[in-house]
C-alpha positions as a printed Julia matrix, in Angstrom:
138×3 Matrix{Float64}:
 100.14  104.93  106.55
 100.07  104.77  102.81
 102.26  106.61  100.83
 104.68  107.42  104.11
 108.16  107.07  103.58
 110.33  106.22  106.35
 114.23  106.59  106.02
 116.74  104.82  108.53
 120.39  105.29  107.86
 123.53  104.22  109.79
 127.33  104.8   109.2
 129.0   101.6   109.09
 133.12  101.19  110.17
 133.84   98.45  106.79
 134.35   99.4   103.28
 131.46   98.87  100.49
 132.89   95.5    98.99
 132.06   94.01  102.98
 129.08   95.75  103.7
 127.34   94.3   100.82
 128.83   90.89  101.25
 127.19   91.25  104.8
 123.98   92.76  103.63
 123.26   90.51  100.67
 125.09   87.17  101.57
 122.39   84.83  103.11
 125.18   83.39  105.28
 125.51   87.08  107.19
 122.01   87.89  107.1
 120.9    84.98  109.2
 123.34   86.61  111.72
 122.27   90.57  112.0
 118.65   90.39  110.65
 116.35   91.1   113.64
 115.65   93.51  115.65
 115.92   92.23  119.36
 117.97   89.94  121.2
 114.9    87.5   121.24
 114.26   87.46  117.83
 116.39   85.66  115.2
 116.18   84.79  111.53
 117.28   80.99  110.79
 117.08   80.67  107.57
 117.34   83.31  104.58
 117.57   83.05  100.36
 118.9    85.42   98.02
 118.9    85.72   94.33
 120.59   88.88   93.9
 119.41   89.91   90.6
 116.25   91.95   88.96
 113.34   89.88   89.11
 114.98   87.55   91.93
 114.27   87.05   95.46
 114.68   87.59   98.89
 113.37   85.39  101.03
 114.14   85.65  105.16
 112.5    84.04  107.88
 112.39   86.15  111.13
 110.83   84.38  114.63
 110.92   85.08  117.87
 113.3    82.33  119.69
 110.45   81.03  122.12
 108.83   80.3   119.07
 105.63   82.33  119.97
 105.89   84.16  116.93
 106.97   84.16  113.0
 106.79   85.76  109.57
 108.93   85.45  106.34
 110.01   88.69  104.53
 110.38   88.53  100.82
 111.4    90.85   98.65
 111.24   90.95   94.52
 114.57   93.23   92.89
 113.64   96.11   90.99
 116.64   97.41   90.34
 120.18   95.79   91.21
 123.46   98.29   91.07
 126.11   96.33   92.69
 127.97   98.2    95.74
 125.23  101.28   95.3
 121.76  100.92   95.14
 118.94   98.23   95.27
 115.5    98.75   95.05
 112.63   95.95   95.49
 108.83   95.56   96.55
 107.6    93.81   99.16
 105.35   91.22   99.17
 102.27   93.23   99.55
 103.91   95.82   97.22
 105.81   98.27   99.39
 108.68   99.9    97.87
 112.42   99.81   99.74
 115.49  101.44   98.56
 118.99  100.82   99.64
 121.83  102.85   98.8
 125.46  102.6    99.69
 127.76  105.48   99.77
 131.32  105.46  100.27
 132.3   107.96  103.64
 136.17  107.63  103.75
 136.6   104.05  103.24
 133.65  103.7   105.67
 129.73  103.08  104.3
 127.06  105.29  104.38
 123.92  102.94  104.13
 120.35  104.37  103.49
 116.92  102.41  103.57
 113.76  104.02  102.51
 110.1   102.25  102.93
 107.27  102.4   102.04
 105.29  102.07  105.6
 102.34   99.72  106.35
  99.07  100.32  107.76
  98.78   98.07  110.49
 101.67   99.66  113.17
 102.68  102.87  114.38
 105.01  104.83  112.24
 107.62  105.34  114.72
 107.36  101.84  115.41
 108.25  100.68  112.02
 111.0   103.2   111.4
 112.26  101.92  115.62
 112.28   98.4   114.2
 113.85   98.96  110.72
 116.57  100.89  112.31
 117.27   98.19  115.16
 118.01   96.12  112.3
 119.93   98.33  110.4
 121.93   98.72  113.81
 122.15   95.31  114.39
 123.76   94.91  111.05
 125.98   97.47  111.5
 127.5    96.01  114.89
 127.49   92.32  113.31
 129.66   93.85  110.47
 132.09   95.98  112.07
 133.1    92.95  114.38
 133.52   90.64  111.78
């Protein structure tokens, strides 16, 4: 759906400085960035800084299936708000928000056209989810 914005949000039990350690450090995303159980993401790059990259490889662990994400920066505001483009141009924004010394964490997408809404904003959240359980037990 072109032009659709999805937003998936999640309140998560660690201060800012961690949760964007956790979100941003390659070492952490390889841990929470899938959606599923039987997915995983073995390798990931970051260059944190406008005009850098994000680069994350997400496969299923049979090894049936695989894609790389990347992401160019936009806009980098350390321990507030990134914004980026996809590879085939889709906008995200993430924003961090300090809830009494827990984070508020907002993503907002641009959606594709080739799945279901509700799928995409299902899958984004698992993630976001994910990341939020992988954070508050470290």
């Amino acid at each position: 759906m072109p032009g659709t914005n999805i937003t998936v949000e999640a309140l998560v039990g660690a201060d800012i400085k961690k949760t964007w350690e956790y979100y941003n450090n390659p070492a952490h995303i390889t841990r929470w960035n899938f959606a599923t159980d039987d997915w995983c993401c073995p390798r990931s790059e970051n260059d944190l800084r406008v005009g850098g990259k994000l680069v994350s490889r997400m496969e299923a662990k049979d090894g049936s299936f695989g894609f790389d994400l990347e992401a160019t920066y936009d806009e980098v505001v350390p321990y507030k708000k990134i914004r980026s483009h996809l590879g085939d141009g889709r906008e995200v924004t993430i924003e961090w928000k300090d809830v009494e010394g827990q984070t508020h964490i907002s993503i907002r997408f641009e959606a594709e056209n080739t799945n279901p809404v509700e799928m995409q904003r299902s899958g984004w959240q698992s993630i976001l989810n994910n990341f939020k359980k992988y954070t508050e037990a470290g």
